[in-house]
N, CA, C and O atoms as a Tripos MOL2 file, in Angstrom:
@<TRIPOS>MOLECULE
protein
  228   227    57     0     0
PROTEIN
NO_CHARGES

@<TRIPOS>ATOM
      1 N          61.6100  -17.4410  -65.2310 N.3       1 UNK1
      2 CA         60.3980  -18.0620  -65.7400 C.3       1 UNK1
      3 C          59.5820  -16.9920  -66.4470 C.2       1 UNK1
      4 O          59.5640  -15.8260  -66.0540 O.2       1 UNK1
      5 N          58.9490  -17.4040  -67.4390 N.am      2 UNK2
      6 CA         58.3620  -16.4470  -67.9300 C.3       2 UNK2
      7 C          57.0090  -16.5400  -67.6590 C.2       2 UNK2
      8 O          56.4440  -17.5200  -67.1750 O.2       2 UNK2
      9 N          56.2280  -14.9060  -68.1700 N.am      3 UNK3
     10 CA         54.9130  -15.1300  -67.7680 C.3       3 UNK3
     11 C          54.3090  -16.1020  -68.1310 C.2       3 UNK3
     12 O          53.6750  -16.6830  -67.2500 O.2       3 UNK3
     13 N          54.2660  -16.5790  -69.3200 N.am      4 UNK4
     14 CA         53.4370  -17.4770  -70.3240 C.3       4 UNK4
     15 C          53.7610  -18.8810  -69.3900 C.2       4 UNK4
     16 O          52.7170  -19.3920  -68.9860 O.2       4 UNK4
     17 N          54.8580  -19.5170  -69.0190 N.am      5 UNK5
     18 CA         55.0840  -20.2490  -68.4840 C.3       5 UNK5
     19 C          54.2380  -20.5440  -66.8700 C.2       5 UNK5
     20 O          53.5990  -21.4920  -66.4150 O.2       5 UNK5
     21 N          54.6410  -19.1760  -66.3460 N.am      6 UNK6
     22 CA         54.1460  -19.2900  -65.0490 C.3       6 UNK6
     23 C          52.7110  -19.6850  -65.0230 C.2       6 UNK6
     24 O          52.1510  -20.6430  -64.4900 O.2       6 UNK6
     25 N          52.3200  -18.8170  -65.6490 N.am      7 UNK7
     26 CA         50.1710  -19.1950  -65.5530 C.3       7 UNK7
     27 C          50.6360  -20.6160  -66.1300 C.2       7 UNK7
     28 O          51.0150  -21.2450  -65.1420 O.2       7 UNK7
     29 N          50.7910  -21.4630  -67.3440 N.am      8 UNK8
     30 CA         51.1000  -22.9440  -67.5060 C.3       8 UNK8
     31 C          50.9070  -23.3800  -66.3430 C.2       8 UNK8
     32 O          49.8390  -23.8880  -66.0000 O.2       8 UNK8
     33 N          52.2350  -23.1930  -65.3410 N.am      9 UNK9
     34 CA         51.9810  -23.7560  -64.0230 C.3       9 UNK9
     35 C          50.9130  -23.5990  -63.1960 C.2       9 UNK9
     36 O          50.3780  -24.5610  -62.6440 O.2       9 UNK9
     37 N          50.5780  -22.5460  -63.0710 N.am     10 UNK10
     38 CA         49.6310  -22.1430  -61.9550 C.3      10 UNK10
     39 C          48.3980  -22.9020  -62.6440 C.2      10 UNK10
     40 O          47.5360  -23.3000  -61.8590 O.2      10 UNK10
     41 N          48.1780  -23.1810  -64.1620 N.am     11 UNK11
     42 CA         46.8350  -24.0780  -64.6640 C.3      11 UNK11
     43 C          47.2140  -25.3940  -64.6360 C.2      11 UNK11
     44 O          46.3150  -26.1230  -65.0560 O.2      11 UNK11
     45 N          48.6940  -26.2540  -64.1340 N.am     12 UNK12
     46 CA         48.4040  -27.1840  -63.6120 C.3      12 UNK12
     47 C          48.1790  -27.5620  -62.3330 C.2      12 UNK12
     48 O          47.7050  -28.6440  -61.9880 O.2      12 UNK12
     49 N          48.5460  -26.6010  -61.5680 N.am     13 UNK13
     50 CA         48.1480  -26.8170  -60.0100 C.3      13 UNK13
     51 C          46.8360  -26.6780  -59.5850 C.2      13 UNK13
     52 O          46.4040  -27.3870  -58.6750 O.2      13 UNK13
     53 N          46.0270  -25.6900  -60.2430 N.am     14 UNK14
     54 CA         44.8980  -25.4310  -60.3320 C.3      14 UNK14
     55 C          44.1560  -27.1380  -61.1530 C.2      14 UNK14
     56 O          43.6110  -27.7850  -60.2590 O.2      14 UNK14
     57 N          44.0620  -27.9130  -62.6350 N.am     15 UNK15
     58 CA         44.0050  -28.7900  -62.4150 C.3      15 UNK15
     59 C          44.0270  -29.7570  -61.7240 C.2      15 UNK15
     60 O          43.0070  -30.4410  -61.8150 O.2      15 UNK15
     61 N          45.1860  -30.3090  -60.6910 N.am     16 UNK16
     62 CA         45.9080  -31.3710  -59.4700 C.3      16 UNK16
     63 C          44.7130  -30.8510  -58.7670 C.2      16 UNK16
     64 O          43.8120  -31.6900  -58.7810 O.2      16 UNK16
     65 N          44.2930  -29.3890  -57.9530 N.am     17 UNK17
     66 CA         43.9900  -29.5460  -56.9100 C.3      17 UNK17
     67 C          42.1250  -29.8940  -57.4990 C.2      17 UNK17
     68 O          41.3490  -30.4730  -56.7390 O.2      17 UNK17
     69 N          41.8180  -29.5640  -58.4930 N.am     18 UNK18
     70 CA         40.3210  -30.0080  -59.1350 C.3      18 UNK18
     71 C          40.2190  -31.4310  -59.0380 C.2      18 UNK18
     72 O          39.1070  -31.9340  -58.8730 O.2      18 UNK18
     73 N          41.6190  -32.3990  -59.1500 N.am     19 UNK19
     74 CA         41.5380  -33.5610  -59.0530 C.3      19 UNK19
     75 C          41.4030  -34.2000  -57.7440 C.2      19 UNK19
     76 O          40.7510  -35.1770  -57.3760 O.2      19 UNK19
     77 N          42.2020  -33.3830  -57.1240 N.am     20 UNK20
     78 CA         41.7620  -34.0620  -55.3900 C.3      20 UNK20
     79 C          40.6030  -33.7120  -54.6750 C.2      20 UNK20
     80 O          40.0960  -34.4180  -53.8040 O.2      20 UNK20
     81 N          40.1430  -32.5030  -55.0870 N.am     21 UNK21
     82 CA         39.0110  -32.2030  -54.6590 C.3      21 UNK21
     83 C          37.7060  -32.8870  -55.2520 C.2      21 UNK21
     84 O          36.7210  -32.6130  -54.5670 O.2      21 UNK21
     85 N          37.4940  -33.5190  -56.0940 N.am     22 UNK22
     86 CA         36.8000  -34.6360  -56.6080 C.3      22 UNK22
     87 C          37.3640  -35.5110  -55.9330 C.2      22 UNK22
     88 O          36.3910  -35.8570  -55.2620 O.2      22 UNK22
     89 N          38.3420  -36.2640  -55.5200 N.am     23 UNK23
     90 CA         38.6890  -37.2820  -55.0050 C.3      23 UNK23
     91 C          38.1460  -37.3120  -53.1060 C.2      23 UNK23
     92 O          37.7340  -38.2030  -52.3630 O.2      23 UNK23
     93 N          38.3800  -36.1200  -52.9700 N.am     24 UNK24
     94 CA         37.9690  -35.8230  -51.1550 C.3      24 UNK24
     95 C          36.9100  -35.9980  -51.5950 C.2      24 UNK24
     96 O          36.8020  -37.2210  -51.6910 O.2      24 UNK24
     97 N          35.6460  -35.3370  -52.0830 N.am     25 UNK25
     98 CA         34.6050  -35.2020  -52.0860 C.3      25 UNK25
     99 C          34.1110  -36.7990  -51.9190 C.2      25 UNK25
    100 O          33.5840  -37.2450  -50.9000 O.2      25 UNK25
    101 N          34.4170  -37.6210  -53.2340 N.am     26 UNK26
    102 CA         33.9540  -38.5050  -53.1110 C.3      26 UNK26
    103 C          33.9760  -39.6630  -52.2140 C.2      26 UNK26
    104 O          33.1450  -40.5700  -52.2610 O.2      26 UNK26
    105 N          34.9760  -39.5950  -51.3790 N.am     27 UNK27
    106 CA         34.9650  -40.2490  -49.7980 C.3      27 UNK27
    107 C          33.3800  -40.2560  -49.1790 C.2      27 UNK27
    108 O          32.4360  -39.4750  -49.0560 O.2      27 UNK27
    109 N          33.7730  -41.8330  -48.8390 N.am     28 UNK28
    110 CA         31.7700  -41.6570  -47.7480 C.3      28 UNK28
    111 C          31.9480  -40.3750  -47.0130 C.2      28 UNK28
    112 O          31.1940  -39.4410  -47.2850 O.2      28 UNK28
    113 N          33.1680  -40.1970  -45.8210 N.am     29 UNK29
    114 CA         33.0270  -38.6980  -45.3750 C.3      29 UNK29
    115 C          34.3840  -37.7040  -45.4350 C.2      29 UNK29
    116 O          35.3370  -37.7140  -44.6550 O.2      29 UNK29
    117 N          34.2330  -37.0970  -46.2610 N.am     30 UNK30
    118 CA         34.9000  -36.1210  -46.8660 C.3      30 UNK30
    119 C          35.1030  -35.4600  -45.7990 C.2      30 UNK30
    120 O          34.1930  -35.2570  -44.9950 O.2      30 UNK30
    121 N          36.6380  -34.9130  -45.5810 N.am     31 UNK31
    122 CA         36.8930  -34.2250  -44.6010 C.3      31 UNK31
    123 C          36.6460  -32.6220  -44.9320 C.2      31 UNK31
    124 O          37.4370  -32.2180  -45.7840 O.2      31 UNK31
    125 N          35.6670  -31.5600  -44.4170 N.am     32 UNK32
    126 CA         35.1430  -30.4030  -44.9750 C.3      32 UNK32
    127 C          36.0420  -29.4070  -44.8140 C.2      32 UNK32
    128 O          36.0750  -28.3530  -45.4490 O.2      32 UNK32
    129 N          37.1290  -29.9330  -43.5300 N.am     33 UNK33
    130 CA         37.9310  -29.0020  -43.2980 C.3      33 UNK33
    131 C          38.9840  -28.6760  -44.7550 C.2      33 UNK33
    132 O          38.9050  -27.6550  -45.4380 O.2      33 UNK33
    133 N          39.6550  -29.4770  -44.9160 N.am     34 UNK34
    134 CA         40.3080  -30.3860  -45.9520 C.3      34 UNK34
    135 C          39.7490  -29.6380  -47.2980 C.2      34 UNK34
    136 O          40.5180  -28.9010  -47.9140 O.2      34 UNK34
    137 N          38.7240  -29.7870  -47.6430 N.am     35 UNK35
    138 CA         37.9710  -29.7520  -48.4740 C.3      35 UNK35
    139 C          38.2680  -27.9630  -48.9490 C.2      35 UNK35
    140 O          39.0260  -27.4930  -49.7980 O.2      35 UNK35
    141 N          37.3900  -27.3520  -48.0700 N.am     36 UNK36
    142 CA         37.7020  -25.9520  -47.6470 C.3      36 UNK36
    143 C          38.5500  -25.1360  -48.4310 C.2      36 UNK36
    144 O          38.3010  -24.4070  -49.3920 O.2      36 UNK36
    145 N          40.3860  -25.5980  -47.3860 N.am     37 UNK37
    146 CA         41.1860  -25.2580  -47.7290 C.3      37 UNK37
    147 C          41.7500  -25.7260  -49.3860 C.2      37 UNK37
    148 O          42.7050  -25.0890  -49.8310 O.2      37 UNK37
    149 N          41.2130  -26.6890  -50.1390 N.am     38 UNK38
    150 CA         41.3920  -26.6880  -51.3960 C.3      38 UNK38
    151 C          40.6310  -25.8770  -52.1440 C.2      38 UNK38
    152 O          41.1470  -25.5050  -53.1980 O.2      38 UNK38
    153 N          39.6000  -25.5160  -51.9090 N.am     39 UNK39
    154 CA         38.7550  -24.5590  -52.9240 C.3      39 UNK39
    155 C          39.1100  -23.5000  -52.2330 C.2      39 UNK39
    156 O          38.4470  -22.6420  -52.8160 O.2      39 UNK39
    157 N          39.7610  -22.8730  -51.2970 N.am     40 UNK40
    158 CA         40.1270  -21.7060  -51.4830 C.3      40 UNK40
    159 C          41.3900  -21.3030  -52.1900 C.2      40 UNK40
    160 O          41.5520  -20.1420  -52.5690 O.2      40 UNK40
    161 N          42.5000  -22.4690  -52.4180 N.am     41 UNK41
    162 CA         43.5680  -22.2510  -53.2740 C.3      41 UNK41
    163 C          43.4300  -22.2720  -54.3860 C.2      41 UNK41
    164 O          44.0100  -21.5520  -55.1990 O.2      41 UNK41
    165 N          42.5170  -23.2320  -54.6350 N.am     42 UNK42
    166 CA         42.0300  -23.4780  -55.8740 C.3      42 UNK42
    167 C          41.3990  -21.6470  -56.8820 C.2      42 UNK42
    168 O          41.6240  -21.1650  -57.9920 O.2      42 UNK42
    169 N          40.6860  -21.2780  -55.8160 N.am     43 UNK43
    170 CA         40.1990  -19.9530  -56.3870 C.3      43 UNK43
    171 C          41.4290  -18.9920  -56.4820 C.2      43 UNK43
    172 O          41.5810  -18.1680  -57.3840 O.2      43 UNK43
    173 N          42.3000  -19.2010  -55.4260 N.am     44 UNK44
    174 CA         43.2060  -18.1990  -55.0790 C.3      44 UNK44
    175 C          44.3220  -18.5480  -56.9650 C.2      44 UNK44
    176 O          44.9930  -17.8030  -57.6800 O.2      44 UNK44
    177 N          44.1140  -19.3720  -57.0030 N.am     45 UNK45
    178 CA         45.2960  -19.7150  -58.2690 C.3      45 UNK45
    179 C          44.2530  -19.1570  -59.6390 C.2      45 UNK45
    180 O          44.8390  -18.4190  -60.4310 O.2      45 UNK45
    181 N          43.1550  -19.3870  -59.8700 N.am     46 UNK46
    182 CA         42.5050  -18.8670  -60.8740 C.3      46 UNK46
    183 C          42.1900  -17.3740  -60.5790 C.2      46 UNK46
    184 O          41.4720  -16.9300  -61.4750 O.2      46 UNK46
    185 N          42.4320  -16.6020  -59.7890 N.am     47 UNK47
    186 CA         42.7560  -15.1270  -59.3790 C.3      47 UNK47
    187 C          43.7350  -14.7580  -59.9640 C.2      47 UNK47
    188 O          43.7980  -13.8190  -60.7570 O.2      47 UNK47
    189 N          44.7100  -15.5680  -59.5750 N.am     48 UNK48
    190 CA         46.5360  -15.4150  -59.8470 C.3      48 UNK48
    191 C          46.2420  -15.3210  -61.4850 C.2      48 UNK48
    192 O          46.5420  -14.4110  -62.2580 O.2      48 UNK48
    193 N          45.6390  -16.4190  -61.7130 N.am     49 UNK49
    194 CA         46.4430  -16.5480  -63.6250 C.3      49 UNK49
    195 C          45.3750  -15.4680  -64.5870 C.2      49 UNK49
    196 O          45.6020  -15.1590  -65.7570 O.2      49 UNK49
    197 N          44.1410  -14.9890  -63.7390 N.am     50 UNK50
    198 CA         43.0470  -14.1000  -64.4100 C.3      50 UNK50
    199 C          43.7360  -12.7590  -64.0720 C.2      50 UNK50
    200 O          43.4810  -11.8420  -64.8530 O.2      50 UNK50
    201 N          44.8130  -12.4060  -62.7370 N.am     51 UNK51
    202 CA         45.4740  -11.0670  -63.1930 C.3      51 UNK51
    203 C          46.4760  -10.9500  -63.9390 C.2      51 UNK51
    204 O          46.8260   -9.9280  -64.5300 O.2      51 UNK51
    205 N          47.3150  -12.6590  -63.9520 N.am     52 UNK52
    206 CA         48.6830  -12.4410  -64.8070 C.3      52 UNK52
    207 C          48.0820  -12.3640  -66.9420 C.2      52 UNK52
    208 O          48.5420  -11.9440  -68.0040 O.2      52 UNK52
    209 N          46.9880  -12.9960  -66.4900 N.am     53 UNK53
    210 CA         46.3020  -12.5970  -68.1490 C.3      53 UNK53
    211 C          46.4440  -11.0880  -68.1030 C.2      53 UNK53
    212 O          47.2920  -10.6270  -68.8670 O.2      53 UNK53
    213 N          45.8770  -10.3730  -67.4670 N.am     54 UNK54
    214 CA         45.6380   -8.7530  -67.9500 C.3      54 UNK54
    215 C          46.1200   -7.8390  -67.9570 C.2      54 UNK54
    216 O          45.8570   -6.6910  -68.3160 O.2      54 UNK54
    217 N          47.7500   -8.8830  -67.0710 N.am     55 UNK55
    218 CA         48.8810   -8.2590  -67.3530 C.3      55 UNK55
    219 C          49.4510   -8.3380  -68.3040 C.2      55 UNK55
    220 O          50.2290   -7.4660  -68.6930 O.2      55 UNK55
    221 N          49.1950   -9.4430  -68.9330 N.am     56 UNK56
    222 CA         50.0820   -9.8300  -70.4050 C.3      56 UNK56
    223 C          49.6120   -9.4320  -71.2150 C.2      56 UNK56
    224 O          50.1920   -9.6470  -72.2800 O.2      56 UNK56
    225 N          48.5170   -8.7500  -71.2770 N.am     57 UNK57
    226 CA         47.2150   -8.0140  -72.5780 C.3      57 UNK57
    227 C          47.8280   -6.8420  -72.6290 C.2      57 UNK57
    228 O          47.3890   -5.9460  -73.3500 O.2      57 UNK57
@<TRIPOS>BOND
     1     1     2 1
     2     2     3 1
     3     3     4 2
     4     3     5 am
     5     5     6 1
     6     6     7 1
     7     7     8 2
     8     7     9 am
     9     9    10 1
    10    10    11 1
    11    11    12 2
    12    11    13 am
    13    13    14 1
    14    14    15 1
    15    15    16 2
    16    15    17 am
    17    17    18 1
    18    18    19 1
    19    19    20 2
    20    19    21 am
    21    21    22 1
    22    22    23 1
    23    23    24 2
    24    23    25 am
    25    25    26 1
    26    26    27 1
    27    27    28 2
    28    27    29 am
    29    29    30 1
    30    30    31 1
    31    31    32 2
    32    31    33 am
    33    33    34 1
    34    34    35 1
    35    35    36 2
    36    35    37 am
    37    37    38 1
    38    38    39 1
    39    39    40 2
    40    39    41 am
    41    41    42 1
    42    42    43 1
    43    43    44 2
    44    43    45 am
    45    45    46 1
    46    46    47 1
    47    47    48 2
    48    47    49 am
    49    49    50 1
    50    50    51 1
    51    51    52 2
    52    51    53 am
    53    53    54 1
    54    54    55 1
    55    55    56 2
    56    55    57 am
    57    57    58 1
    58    58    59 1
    59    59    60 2
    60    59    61 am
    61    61    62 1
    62    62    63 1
    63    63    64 2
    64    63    65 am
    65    65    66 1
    66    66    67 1
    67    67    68 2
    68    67    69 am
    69    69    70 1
    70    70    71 1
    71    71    72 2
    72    71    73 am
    73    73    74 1
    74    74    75 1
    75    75    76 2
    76    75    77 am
    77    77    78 1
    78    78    79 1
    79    79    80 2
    80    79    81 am
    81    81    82 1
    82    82    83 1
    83    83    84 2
    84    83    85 am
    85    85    86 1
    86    86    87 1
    87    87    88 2
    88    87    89 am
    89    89    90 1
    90    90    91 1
    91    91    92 2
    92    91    93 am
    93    93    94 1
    94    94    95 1
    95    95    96 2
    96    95    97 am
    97    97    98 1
    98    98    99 1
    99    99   100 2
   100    99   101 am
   101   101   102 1
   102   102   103 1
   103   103   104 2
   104   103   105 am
   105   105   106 1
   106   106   107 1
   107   107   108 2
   108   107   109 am
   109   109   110 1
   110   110   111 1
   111   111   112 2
   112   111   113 am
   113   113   114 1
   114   114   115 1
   115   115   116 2
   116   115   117 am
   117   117   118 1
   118   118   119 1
   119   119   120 2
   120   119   121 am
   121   121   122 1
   122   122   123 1
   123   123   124 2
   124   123   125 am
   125   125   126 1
   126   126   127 1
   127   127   128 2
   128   127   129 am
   129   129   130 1
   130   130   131 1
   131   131   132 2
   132   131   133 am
   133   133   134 1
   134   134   135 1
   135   135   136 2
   136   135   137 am
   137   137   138 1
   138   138   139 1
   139   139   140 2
   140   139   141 am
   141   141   142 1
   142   142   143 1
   143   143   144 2
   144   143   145 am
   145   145   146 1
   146   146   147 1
   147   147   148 2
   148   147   149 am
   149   149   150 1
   150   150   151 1
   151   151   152 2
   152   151   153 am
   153   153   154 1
   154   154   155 1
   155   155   156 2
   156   155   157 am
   157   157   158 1
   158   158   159 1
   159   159   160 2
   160   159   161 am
   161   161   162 1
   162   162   163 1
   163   163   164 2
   164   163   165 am
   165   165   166 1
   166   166   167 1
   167   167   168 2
   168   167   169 am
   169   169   170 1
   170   170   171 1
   171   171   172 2
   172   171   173 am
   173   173   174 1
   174   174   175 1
   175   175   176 2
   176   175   177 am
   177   177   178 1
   178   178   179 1
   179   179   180 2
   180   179   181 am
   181   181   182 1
   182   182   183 1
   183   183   184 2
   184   183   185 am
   185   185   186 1
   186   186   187 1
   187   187   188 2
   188   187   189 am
   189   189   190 1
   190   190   191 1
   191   191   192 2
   192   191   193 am
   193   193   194 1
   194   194   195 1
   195   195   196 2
   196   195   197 am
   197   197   198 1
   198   198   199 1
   199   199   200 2
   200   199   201 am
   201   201   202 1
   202   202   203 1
   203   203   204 2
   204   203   205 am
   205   205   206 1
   206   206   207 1
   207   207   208 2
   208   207   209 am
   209   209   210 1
   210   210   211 1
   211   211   212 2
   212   211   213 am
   213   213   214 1
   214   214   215 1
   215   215   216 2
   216   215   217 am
   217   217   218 1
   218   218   219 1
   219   219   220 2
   220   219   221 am
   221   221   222 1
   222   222   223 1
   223   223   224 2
   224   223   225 am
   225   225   226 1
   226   226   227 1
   227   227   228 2
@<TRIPOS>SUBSTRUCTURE
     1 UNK1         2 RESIDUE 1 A UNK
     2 UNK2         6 RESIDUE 1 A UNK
     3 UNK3        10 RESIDUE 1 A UNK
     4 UNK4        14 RESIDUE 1 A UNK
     5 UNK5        18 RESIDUE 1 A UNK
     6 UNK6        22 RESIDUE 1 A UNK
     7 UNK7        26 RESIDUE 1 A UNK
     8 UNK8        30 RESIDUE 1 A UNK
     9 UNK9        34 RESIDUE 1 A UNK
    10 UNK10       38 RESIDUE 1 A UNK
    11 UNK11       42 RESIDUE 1 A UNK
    12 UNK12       46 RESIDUE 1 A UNK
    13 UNK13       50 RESIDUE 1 A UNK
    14 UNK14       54 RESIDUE 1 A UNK
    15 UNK15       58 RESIDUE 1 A UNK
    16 UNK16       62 RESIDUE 1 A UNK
    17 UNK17       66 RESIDUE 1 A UNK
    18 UNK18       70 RESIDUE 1 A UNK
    19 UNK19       74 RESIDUE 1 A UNK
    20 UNK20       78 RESIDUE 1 A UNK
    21 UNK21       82 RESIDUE 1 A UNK
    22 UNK22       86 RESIDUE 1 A UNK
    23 UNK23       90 RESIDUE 1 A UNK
    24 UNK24       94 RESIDUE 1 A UNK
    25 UNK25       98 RESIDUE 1 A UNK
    26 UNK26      102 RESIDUE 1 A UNK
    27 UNK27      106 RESIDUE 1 A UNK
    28 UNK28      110 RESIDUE 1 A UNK
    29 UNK29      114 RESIDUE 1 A UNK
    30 UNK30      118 RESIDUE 1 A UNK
    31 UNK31      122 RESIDUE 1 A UNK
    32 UNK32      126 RESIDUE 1 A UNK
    33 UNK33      130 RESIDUE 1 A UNK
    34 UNK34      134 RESIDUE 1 A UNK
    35 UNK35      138 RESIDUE 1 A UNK
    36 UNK36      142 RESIDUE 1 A UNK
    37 UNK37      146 RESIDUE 1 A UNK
    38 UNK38      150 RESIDUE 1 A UNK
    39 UNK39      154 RESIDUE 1 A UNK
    40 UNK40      158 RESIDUE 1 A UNK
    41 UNK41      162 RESIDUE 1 A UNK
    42 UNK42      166 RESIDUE 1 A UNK
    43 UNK43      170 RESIDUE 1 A UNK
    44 UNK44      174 RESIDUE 1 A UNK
    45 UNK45      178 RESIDUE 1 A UNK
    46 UNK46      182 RESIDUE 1 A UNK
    47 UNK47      186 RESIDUE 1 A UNK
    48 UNK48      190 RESIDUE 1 A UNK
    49 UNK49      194 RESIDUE 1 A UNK
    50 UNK50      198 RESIDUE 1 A UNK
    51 UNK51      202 RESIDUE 1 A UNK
    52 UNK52      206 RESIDUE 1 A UNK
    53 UNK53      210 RESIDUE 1 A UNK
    54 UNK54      214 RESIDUE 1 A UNK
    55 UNK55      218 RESIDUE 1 A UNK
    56 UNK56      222 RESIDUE 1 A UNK
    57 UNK57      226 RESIDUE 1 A UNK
């Protein structure tokens, strides 16, 4: 896989999980635990594709 490819991926997973996390949220009660653990992957993947950028620079 190539780099260019990989971040691709990692900016659609990062998308999917923006989508569920709007979707939890909007539940009468949003599970926080739940919740949590998506915005921390969520960050953890826009980490990933902001070092594989400055690797590819």
């Amino acid at each position: 896989m190539s780099l260019q490819s990989h971040i691709e991926a990692l900016k659609e997973r990062h998308a999917s999980l923006e989508t569920k996390i709007h979707v939890e949220d909007s539940r009468p009660r949003p599970d926080d635990g739940q919740l949590s653990k998506m915005k921390l992957e969520k960050l953890r993947l826009k980490e990933e594709m902001a070092r594989l950028r400055t690797k590819a620079s």
